[in-house]
N, C-alpha and C positions, 0 to 999 in steps of 0.2 A: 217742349213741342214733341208730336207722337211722331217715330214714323215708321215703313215696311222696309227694312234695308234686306232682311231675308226668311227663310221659313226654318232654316234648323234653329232659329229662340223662340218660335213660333207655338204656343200650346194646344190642346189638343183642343180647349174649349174657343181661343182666340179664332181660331183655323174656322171652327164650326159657326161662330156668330156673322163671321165674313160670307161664310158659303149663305147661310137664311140670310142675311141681308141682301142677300147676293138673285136671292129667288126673287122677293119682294121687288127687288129692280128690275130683274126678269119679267116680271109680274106687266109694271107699266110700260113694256116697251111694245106689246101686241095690242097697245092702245092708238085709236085714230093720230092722237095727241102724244107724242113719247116725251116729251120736256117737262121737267118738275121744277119748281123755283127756286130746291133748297141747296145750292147754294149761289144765290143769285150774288152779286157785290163780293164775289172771291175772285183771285186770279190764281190760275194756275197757268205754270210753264212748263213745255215739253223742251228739254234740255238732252240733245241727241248731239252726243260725241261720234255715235257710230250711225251708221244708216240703218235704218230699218220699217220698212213701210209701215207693213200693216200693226205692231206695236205702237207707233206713233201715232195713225189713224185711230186705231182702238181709244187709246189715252185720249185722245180731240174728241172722240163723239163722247166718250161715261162724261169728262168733264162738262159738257156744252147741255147733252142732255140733262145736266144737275143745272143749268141757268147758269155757269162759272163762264167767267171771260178766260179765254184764252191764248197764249204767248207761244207761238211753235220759233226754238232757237235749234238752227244747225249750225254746227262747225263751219260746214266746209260753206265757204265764203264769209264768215263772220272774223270777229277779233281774233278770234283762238288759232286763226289758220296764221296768223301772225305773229303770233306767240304768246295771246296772251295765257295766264295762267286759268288754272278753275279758280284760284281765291278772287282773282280780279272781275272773272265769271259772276263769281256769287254776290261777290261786292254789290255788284252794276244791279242784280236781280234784287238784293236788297234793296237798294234806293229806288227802285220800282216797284215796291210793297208788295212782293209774290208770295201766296200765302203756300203753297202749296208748290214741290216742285220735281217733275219725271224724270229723272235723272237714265240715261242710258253713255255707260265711257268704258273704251277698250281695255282700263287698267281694273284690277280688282281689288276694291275696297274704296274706287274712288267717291260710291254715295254715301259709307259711313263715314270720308273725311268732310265732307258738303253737311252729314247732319252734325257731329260730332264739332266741328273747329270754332263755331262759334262766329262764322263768316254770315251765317245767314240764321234768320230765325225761323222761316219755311218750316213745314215737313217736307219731306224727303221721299218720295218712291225711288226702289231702284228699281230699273226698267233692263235690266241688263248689265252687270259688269264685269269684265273679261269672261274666264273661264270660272266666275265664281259662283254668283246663282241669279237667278230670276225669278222672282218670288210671285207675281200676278200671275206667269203662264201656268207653275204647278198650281198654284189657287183656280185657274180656269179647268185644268187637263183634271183636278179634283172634284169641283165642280160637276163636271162632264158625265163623271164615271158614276158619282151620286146619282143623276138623274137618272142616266142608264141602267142602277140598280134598282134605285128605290119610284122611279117616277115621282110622283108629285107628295109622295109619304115619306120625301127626302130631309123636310125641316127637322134639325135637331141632331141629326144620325149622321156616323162615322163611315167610314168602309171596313169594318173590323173584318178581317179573314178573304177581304178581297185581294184577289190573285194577279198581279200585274210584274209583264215583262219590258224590259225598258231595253230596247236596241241598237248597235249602232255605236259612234263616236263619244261612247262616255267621258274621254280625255280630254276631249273642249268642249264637253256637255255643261250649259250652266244650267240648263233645261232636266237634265240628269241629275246634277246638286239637289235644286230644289227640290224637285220630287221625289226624290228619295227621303230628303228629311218631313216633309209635307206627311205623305203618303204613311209613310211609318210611324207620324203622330196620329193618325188616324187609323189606325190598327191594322193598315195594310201587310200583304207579304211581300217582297220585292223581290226581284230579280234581273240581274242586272244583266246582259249577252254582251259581248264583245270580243273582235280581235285580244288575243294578252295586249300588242302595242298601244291599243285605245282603250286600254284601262288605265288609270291614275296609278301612279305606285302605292300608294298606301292608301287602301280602302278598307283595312281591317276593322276601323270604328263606323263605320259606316253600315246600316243599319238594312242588309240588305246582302242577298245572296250571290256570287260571282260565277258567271260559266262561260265557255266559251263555243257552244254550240245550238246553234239557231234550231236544228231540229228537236236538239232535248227541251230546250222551252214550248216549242210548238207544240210536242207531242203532250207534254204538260197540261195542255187547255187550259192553257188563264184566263182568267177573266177581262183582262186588258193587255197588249198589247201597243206596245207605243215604238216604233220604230223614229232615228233619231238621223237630223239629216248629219252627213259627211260636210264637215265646215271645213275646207278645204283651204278657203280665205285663211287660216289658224295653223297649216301644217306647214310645217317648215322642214320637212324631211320625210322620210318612206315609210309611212304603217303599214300600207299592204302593196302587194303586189302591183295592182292596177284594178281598172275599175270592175272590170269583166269577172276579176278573179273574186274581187268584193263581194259583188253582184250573187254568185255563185255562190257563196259560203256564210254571207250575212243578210242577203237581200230578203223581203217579204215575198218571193216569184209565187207565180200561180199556183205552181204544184205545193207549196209549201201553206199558200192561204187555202187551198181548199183543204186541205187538213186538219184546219184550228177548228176548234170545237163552234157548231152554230152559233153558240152563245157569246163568241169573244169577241171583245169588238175591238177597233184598232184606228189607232188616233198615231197623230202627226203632229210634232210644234209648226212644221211649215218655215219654209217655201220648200217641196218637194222636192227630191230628184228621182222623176219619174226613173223607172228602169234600173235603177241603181239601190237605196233601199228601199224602195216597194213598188211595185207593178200598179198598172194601170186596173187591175181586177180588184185589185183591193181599198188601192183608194177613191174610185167612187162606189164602192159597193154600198149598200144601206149598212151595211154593218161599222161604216168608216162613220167617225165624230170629227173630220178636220174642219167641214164646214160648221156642225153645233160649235165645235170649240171657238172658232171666231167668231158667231153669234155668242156665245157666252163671255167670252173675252172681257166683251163691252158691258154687260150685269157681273161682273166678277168685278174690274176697274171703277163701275160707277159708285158700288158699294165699296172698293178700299177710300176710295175721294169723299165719300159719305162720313165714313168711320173715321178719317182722319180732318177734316177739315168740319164734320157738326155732330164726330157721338165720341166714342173713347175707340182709338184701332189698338193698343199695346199700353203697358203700365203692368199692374203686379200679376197679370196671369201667363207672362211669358214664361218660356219650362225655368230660368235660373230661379224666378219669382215662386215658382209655383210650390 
């Protein structure tokens, strides 16, 4: 069974057939009619350890609009808040014939043990696992940048030599992870901004440049721009000062967004904090992708549920394969 656990074994051609798939989805949703039938008689389960709206929304509508029945399982009030285990989890979902299953869990590597242990015969999306990666929103936030570059001459094509700065809480960025390895299979440049405190320690293989100053990337003009929220829920101790002081030294503030180059544009994984990493000027400007990016969201998801429940999503062109 295929499944998306993450984007660094992700190849460069794998990455590209999801994004054209990804359009083609895009394609039938500005139709009177958005629902296709293929895959009518599948179930899929959204399997959410942690809370998260609009990830889980996203996942319900790509499924529902493919014609798939769908299972939305929360924690909190179910077995689990009682102890059960995930194997006992998978178990139950087994005996429920889920073909297909979204896995979102606080610990990291909890959906390669869900695809790997042999508990379930599903595939597997991870939808989120701790601080490791999320591999649909960099497929979405890649997505994104494609159109932005290339508009509709996007089928086929990388982001080779696209310029992108990644801001913010890299430390419990899984939003971070993924993009980085995504981004950099697709011939992007990276850069990575950060407090030192909210960089990982060991980034050296990591495919992708380290600074810690908001104004040196600014003045840079990238081409994207992604400021990253402060997951505060994750901190167990003092990376910075406070929030003002944040604000002031890593925040996107106005005087900092009218400086970026016309052409940059500047995306969000979302849920904001306004005022803190980016201002109110920058996120609704025309030049902001948070709202495209949830609109793609759902043609980025319908085409991984495509690829993995009726084409091939992974097998010999992942990079070990390659």
């Amino acid at each position: 069974m295929r499944h998306l656990l993450d984007t660094r074994t992700l190849s460069r051609d794998a990455a590209i057939r999801i994004l054209d798939v990804a359009e083609d989805m895009a394609a039938t949703q500005s139709r009177d009619v958005k629902k296709l039938p293929t895959l009518r008689g599948k179930t899929v389960v959204n399997l959410f350890f942690e809370d998260s709206t609009r990830t889980r929304i996203s996942f319900e509508a790509a499924a529902k609009r493919l014609s798939a029945d769908v299972i939305n399982f929360s924690a909190k009030g179910s077995s689990v808040s009682k102890g059960e285990s995930l194997q006992d989890t998978a178990q139950t979902l087994q005996a429920m014939a889920a073909d297909a299953v979204v896995v979102r869990h606080g610990a990291s590597g909890a959906p390669r043990t869900l695809a790997t242990s042999g508990w379930i015969d599903a595939g597997v999306v991870n939808a989120g696992d701790g601080t490791h990666e999320h591999p649909t929103q960099a497929l979405l936030d890649a997505f994104t940048m494609r159109r932005r570059r290339h508009g509709d001459a996007g089928r086929g094509r990388d982001l080779d030599g696209y310029r992108v700065a990644i801001v913010g809480d890299v430390l419990h960025s899984r939003v971070a992870r993924s993009n980085v390895w995504l981004l950099d299979a697709l011939g992007a440049d990276i850069t990575l901004v950060a407090p030192p405190t909210l960089v990982p320690q060991d980034v050296s293989r990591w495919p992708a440049r380290i600074i810690y100053d908001l104004d040196e990337a600014v003045d840079a003009s990238p081409d994207a721009i992604m400021m990253l929220r402060i997951q505060s829920e994750r901190m167990t101790g003092s990376f910075f000062p406070n929030e003002r002081e944040y604000a002031r030294q890593w925040g996107l503030d106005p005087v900092r967004f009218a400086r970026l180059s016309g052409d940059t544009i500047v995306m969000h994984p979302g849920p904001m904090n306004r005022g803190l990493e980016i201002c109110a000027e920058a996120a609704d400007s025309p030049r902001a992708t948070i709202l495209e990016q949830v609109a793609n969201g759902v043609s980025v998801r319908m085409a991984v549920l495509y690829l993995l429940l009726a084409g091939e999503l992974s097998g010999p062109d992942t990079k070990e394969n390659r």
